[in-house]
Every structure is written in structure tokens, then in C-alpha cells.
C-alpha positions, 0 to 999 in steps of 0.5 A: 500500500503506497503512503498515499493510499495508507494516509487516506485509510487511517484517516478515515478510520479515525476520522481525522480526514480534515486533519491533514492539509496541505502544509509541511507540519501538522497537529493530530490528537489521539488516545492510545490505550495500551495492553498490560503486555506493551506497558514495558515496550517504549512505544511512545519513544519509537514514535519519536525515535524511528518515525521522528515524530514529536510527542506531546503526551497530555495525559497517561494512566498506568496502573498494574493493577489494570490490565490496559493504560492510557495515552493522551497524546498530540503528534506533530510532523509532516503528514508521511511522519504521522501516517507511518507512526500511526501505521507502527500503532495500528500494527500493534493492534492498539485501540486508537482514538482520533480527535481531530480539533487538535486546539480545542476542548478536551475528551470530555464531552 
């Protein structure tokens, strides 16, 4: 699958599709939540690391007692850098929550 065609899938999944424009550098906003069995893996630092993405994480629970943690987070790079992160993610079989108003409220509705 060219990149192209990957972008447009997981945006519409995620229902991100207005979130990537034209521009170099773009915003998207997620929730991540990660198996009990991924919370030892460095996840949120390969979206740095290998796909140089810059991350911004908003909010995060790990408990151990629970058997799942969360990631509020907001990644900033060129449209490519995102849709090959969010691929990274998507291939972990990590439930993921678009939101696409980077700059506005919070979760809560």
C-alpha cells in the first residue's frame, strides 16, 4: 500500500480526514490505550525515535493493577511522519482514538 493510499485509510478510520492539509507540519490528537503486555515496550519513544515524530503526551494512566493504560497524546510532523507512526500503532493492534480539533476542548464531552 503506497503512503498515499495508507494516509487516506487511517484517516478515515479515525476520522481525522480534515486533519491533514496541505502544509509541511501538522497537529493530530489521539488516545492510545495500551495492553498490560506493551506497558514495558517504549512505544511512545519509537514514535519519536524511528518515525521522528514529536510527542506531546497530555495525559497517561498506568496502573498494574489494570490490565490496559492510557495515552493522551498530540503528534506533530509532516503528514508521511504521522501516517507511518500511526501505521507502527495500528500494527500493534492498539485501540486508537482520533480527535481531530487538535486546539480545542478536551475528551470530555
Amino acid at each position: 500500500m503506497t503512503v498515499q493510499n495508507n494516509r487516506h485509510a487511517v484517516e478515515s478510520k479515525l476520522g481525522l480526514s480534515s486533519v491533514f492539509n496541505k502544509s509541511n507540519v501538522t497537529q493530530i490528537r489521539l488516545r492510545i490505550y495500551i495492553p498490560q503486555r506493551y506497558q514495558q515496550e517504549p512505544i511512545i519513544s519509537r514514535l519519536t525515535s524511528e518515525y521522528a515524530l514529536i510527542v506531546n503526551i497530555t495525559e497517561a494512566v498506568l496502573l498494574p493493577d489494570r490490565d490496559w493504560g492510557k495515552f493522551d497524546i498530540e503528534l506533530r510532523g509532516t503528514p508521511s511522519q504521522i501516517c507511518s507512526g500511526l501505521t507502527y500503532l495500528e500494527k500493534l493492534q492498539l485501540k486508537i482514538l482520533g480527535k481531530p480539533n487538535a486546539y480545542g476542548d478536551g475528551w470530555s464531552y
